[in-house]
C-alpha positions in Angstrom: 0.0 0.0 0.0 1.4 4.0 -0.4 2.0 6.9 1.5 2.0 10.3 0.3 4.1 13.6 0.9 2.1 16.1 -0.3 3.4 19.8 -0.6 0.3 22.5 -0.1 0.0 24.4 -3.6 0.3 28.0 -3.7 -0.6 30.4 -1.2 -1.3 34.0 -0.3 1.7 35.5 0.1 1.6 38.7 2.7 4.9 40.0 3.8 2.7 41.5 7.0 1.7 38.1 8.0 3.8 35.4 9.6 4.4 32.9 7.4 3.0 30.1 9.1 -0.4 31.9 8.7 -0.3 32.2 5.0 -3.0 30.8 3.9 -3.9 29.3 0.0 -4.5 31.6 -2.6 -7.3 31.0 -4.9 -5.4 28.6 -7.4 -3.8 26.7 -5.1 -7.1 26.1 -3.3 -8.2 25.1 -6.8 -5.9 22.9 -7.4 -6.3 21.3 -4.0 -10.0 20.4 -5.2 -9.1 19.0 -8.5 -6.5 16.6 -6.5 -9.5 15.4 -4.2 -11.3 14.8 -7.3 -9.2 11.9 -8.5 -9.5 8.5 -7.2 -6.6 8.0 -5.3 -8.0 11.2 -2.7 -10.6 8.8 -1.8 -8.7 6.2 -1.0 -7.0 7.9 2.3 -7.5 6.5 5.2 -5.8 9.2 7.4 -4.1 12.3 6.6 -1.7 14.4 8.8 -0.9 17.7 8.6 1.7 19.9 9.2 -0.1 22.8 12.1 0.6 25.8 9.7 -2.5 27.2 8.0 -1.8 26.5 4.3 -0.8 22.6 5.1 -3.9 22.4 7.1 -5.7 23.3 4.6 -4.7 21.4 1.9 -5.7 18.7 4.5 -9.2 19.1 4.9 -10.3 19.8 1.1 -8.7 16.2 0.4 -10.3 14.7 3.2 -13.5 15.7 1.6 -13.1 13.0 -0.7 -13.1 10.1 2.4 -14.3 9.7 5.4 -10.2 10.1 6.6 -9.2 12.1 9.8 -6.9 14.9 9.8 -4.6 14.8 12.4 -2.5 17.9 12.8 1.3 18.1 14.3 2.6 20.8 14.8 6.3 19.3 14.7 5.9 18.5 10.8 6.0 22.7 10.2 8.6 23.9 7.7 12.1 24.1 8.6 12.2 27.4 10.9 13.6 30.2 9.0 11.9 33.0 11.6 15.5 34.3 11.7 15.5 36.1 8.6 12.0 36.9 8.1 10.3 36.9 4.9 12.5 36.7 1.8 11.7 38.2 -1.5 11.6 35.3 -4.1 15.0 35.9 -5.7 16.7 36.2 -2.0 15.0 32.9 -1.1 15.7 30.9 -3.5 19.4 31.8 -2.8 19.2 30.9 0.8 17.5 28.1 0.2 20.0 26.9 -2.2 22.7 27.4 0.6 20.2 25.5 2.9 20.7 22.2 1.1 24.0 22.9 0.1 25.6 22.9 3.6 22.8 21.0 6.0 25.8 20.8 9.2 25.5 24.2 9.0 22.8 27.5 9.9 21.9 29.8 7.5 21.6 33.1 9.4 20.3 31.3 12.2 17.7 29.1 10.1 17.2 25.7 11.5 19.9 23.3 10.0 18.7 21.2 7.1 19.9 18.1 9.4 18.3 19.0 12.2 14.5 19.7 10.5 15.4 16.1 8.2 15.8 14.4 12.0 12.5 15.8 13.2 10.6 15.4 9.6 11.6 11.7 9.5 10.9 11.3 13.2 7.6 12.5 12.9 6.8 10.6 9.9 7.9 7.3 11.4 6.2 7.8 15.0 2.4 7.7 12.8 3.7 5.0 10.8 4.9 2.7 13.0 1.1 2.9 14.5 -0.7 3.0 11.4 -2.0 -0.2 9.3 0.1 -0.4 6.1 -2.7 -1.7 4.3 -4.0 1.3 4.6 -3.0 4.8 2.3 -1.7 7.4 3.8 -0.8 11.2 2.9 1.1 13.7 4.8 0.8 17.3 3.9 3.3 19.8 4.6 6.2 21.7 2.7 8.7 21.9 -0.1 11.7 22.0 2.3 10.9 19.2 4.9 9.3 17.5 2.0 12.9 17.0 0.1 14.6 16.3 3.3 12.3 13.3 4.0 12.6 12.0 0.5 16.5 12.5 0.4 16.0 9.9 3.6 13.8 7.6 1.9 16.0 7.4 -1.0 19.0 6.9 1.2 20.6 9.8 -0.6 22.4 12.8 0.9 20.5 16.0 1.5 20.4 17.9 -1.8 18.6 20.7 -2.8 18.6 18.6 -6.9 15.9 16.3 -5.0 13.7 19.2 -4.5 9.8 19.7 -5.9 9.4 22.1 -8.8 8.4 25.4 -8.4 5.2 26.4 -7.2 4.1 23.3 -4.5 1.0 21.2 -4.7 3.3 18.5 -5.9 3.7 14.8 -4.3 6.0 12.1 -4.2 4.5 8.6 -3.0 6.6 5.5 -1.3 5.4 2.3 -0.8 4.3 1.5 3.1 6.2 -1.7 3.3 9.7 -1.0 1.5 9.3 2.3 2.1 11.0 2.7 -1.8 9.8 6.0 -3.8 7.6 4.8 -6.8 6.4 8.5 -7.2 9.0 11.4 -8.0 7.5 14.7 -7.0 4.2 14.5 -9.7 1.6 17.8 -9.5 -1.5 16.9 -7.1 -3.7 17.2 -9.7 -1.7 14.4 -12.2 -1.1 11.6 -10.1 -3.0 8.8 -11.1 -2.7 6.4 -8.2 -1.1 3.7 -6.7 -0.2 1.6 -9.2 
């Protein structure tokens, strides 16, 4: 049986707002709903989300598609990058190049890309080891924990060349009992199931 990593899509971006608060914008949310659409959203039998707004979300339009739970912890959030603050686009994406490219190591007191892989994988594992593989599962949370946990599952180093596309709302999907990847990251929307 699978498990999913699903990134949220796109959100509403307002520098005035915490990040963790962000919320989706109005295509992401669409594409959220086209996701629960296909067959494969109705096939959950528990999802878990990361506590921040936009994951949360994501969560509870593809639940509509089953009768799944959402369970929400609050340790799966993004890796912390409160330091800086928000980025614009173009600084971002440079830091979070440096991110992957040296995980020992803090950028500008951002948690370390080993440290937030540790607590991702943790996290993941704790609901796993309780929950019946025969059952699918999705976790929704974010582009940077997301690559961390799928550089793990891989058995690959942390590297930022494992990372989603741009924009979120993709997923990767392992299978419960080799825990292999038979997914690479794949848009919500396109996935067409466990095969």
């Amino acid at each position: 049986m699978f498990a999913l990593y699903i990134t949220h899509p796109q959100v509403h971006i307002d520098p005035s707002v915490p990040v963790p608060e962000w919320g989706l914008s109005v295509v992401g949310a669409a594409r959220a709903k086209t996701a629960a659409s296909r067959p494969w959203a109705g096939e959950l039998g528990l999802i878990v989300s990361s506590g921040e707004r936009k994951a949360i979300e994501t969560a509870e339009i593809l639940a509509t598609a089953s009768d799944a739970k959402v369970e929400i912890i609050e340790a799966m959030h993004e890796n912390d990058r409160s330091a800086t603050g928000f980025l614009a686009p173009f600084e971002f994406e440079k830091a979070a190049d440096w991110f992957f490219a040296h995980p020992h190591e803090s950028f500008k007191g951002w948690e370390r890309a080993i440290d937030a892989q540790a607590r991702i994988v943790l996290h993941v594992e704790a609901v796993l080891s309780r929950h019946n593989q025969h059952t699918p599962i999705a976790f929704v949370g974010h582009g940077g924990v997301g690559t961390l946990l799928k550089c793990h599952v891989e058995g690959k180093p942390i590297a930022r060349q494992g990372d989603q596309p741009a924009g979120g709302g993709n997923l990767f999907c392992f299978d419960l009992a080799k825990r292999a990847i038979s997914c690479d990251w794949t848009p919500m929307e396109d996935w067409q199931g466990w095969a």
